[in-house]
C-alpha positions in Angstrom: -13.7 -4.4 8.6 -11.6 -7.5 8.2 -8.3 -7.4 6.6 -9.1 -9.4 3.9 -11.7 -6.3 3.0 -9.0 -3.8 3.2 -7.1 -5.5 1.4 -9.6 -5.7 -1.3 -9.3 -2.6 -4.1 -12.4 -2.6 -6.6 -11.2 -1.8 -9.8 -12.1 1.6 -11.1 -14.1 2.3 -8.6 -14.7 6.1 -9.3 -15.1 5.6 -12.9 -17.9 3.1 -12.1 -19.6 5.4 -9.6 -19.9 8.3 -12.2 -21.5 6.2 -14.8 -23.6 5.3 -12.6 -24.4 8.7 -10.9 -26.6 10.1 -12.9 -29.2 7.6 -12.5 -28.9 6.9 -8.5 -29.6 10.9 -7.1 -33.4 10.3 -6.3 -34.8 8.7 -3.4 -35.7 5.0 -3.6 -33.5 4.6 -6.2 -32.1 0.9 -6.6 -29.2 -0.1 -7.9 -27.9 -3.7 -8.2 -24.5 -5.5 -7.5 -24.4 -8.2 -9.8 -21.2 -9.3 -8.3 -20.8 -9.0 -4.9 -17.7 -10.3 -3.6 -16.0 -8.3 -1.0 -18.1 -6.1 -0.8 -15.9 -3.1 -1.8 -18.1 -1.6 -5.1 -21.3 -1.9 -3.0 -19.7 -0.5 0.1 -19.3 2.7 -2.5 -22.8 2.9 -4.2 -24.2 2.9 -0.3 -21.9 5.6 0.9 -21.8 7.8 -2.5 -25.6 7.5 -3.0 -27.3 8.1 0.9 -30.9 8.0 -1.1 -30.4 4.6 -3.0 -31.2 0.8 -2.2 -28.9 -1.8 -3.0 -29.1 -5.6 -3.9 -26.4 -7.6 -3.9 -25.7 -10.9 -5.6 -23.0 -13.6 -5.3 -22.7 -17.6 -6.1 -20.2 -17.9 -3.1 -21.9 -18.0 0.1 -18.7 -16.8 1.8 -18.3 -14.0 0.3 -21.6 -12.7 1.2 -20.6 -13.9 4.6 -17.6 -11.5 4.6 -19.8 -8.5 3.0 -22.6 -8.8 5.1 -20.0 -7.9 8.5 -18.8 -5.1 5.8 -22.6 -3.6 4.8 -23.9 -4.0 8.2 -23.9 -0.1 9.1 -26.3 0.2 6.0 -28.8 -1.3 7.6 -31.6 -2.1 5.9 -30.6 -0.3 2.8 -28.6 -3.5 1.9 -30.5 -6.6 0.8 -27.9 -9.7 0.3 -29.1 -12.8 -1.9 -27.5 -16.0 -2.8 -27.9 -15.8 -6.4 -26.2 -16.5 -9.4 -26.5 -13.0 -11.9 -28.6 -14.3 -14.7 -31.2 -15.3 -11.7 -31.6 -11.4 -11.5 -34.8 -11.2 -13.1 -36.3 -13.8 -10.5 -34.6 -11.7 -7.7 -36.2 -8.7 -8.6 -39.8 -10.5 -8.8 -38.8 -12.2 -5.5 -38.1 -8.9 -3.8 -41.3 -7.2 -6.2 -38.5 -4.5 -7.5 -40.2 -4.4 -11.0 -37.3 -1.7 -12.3 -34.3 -0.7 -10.7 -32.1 2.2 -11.6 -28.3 1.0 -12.0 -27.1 -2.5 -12.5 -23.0 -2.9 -12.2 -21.2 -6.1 -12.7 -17.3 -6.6 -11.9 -16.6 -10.0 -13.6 -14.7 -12.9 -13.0 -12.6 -14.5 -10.3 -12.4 -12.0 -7.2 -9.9 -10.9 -5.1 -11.1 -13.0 -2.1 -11.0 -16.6 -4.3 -7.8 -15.7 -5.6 -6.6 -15.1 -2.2 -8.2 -18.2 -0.4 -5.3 -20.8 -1.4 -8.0 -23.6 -0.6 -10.1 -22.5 -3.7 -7.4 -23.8 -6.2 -8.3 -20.4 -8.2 -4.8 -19.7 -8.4 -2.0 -21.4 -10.4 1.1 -19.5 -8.3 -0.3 -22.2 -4.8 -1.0 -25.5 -4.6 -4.3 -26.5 -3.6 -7.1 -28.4 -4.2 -8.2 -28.5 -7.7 -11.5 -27.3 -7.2 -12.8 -23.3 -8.4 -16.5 -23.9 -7.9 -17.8 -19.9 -7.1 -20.5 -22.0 -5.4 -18.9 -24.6 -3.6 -22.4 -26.2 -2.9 -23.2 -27.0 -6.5 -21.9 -28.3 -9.8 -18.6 -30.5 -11.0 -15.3 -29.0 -9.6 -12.3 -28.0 -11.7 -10.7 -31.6 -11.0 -14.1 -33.1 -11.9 -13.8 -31.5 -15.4 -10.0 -32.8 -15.9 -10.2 -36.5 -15.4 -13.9 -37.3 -16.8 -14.0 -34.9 -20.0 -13.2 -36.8 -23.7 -10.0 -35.3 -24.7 -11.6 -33.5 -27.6 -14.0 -32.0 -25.1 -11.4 -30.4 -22.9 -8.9 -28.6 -26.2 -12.3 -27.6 -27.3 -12.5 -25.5 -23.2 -8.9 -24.6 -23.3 -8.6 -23.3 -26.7 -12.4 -21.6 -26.4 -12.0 -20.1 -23.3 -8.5 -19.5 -22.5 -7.1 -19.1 -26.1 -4.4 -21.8 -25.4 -2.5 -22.3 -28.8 -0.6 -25.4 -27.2 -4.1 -26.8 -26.0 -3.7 -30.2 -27.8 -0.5 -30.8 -26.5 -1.4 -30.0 -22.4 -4.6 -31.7 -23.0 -2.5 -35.0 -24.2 -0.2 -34.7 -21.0 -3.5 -34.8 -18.5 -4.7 -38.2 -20.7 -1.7 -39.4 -19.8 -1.0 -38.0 -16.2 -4.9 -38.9 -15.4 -4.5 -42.4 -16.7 -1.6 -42.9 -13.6 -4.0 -40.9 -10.8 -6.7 -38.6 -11.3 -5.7 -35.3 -10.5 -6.9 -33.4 -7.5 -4.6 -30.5 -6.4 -3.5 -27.2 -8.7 0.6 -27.4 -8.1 0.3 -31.3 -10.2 -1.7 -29.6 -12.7 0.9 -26.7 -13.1 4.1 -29.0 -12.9 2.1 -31.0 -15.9 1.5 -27.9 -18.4 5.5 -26.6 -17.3 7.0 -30.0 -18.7 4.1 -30.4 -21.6 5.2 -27.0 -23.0 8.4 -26.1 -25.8 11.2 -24.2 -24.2 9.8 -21.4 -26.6 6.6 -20.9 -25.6 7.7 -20.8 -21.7 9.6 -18.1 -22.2 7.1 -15.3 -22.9 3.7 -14.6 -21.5 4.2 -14.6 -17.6 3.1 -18.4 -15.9 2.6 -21.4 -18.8 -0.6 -22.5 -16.7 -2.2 -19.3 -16.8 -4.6 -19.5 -20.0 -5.6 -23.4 -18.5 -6.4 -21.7 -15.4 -8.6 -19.7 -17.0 -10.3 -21.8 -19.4 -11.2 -24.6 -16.4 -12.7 -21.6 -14.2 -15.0 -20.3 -17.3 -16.0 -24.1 -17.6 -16.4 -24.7 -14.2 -18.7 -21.5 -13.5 -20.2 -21.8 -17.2 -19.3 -17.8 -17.0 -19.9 -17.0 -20.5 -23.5 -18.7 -21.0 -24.7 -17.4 -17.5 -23.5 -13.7 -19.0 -24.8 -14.2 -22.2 -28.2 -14.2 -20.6 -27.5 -12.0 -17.9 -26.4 -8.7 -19.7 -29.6 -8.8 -21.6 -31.3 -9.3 -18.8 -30.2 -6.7 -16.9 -30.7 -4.3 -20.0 -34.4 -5.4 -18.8 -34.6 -4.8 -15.9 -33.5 -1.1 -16.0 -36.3 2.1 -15.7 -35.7 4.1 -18.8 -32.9 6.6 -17.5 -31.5 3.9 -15.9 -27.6 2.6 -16.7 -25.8 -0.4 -16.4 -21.8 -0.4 -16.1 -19.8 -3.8 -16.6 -16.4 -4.6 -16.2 -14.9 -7.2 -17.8 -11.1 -8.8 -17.9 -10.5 -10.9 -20.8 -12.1 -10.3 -24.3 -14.2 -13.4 -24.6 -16.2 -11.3 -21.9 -15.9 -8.1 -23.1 -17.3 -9.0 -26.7 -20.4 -10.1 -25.2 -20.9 -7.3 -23.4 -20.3 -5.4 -26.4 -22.5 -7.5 -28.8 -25.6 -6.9 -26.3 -24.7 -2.9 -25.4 -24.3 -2.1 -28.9 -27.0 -4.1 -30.4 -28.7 -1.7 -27.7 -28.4 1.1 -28.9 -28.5 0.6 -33.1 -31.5 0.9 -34.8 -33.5 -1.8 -35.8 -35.7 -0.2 -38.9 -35.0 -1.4 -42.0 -32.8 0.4 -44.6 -33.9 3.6 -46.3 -36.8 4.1 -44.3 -36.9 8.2 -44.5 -38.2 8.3 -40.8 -37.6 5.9 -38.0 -40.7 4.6 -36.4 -40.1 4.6 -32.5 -40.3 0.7 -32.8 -37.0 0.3 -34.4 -35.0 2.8 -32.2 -32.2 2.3 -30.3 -33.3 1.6 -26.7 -29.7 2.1 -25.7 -27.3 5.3 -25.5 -23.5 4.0 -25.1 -21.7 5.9 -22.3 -18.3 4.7 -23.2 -16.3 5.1 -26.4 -15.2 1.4 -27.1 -14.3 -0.3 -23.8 -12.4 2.1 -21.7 -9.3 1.1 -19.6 -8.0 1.7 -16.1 -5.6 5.3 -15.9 -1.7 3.5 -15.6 -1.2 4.8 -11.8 -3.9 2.3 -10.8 -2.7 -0.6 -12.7 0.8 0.4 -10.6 -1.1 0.1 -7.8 -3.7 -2.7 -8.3 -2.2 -5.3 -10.7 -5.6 -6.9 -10.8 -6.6 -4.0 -12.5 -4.4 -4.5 -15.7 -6.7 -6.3 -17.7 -9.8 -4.7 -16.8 -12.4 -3.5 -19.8 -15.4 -1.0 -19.0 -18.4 -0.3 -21.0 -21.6 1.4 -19.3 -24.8 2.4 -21.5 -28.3 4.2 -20.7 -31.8 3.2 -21.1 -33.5 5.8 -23.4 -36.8 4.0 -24.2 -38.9 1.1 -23.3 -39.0 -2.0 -25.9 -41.1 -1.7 -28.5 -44.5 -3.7 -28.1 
């Protein structure tokens, strides 16, 4: 295993494996990694479920590079595919899974983009300005920054990283980008430093963090590929089937928990004195709200701090 996979700690790892459990006991059961990266949650579902299948998905064609070395002793009882997740239903027609068992997605940046300082993922090294998942494909982070109208780029920072001082950063890269376009993280992060009041720097760990953010999300387009994958996945369970999602930032975690619980609340209309099977819930929540990672991991995976799980079960097909 390389080090960068030991170094690698999925974030409630057990937790995930239990939701999941119920569902991945029989033989041929599949389950799905919506989120490959390094490998770590899938290396788990192969060796905690001996009778399952897993598929795999990742955007970044080096992580499944990296996982594949780490999955190799599965054999065959690993498929990898280059995929973005809200492709899963065209996987699964691809590979002619109709229904698979467990879906689990880990969201956001991983561990392994964060670490790679050419990336630009990360706001604490400089590098180049890029954090494309899929380096093969679509405008980079740098792209985004000196074409964008200004009104377009407060409209991503405030949306997508909840920056309250968006106007005032995006008004610094007019004028920075107006000098030299900008193409490497440490410029960008020197930028929001000066563009920011004494006041605000001064509370809520690094200044550049919430840009950071909001220029991945944009980048990726995270939140419109989730907003059709979670659905989708819903869909592509077998009834007894569960899906478990962690999320880290709560523009994520509502959609999760628009779709989960939309899932599993009746659709009849009001006063009807018995529910015709059409209108019930084809969801059963497994989680009480979002639940949290247990303090003793967060002391010893920082990464885990912010995470969010929900995980729900497929009680009945959709109505006709």
């Amino acid at each position: 295993m390389s080090e960068r996979s030991e170094r690698h700690v999925p974030v409630m790892l057990q937790r995930c494996l239990d939701l999941l459990a119920p569902a991945l006991a029989d033989p041929g059961a599949v389950v799905v990694d919506c989120t490959l990266g390094l490998g770590g949650h899938s290396e788990a579902l192969l060796a905690t479920f001996p009778a399952a299948r897993l598929i795999a998905l990742d955007r970044d064609k080096e992580a499944l590079r990296l996982s594949a070395e780490r999955l190799a002793p599965y054999g065959d009882r690993a498929t990898l595919v280059h995929a973005v997740y809200d492709e899963l239903p065209e996987v699964l027609k691809r590979l002619s899974v109709p229904r698979v068992q467990g879906v689990l997605f880990d969201l956001g940046v991983s561990s392994m983009q964060l670490d790679e300082a050419g990336r630009g993922f990360a706001y604490a090294q400089d590098a180049p300005l890029d954090m494309r998942m899929d380096q093969t494909t679509g405008p980079s982070a740098a792209e985004v920054l000196n074409t964008y109208p200004p009104g377009e780029l407060v409209r991503v920072l405030r949306t997508y990283g909840e920056e309250k001082q968006a106007k005032r950063i995006v008004e610094a890269v007019v004028k920075g980008r107006a000098k030299e376009p900008f193409d490497r993280s440490g410029r960008l992060v020197e930028l929001i430093r000066d563009a920011l009041p004494q006041a605000v720097k001064r509370t809520g760990g690094n200044p550049a963090k919430r840009t950071f953010q909001a220029l991945r999300i944009e980048v990726n387009a995270e939140l419109s590929v989730l907003q059709r994958s979670i659905p989708a996945a819903v869909g592509s369970l077998t009834v007894g089937g569960r899906i478990a999602v962690l999320s880290y930032h709560s523009l994520e975690d509502r959609i999760v928990k628009q779709v989960l619980t939309a899932g599993a609340t009746s659709t009849a209309p009001p006063g009807l004195p018995i529910v015709p099977e059409q209108y019930q819930p084809r969801l059963k929540l497994l989680t009480r709200g979002a639940e949290v990672p247990p303090e003793e991991e967060v002391a010893d995976n920082s990464r885990a701090a912010s995470a969010r799980l929900r995980g729900a079960q497929r009680i009945r097909e959709d109505a006709l």
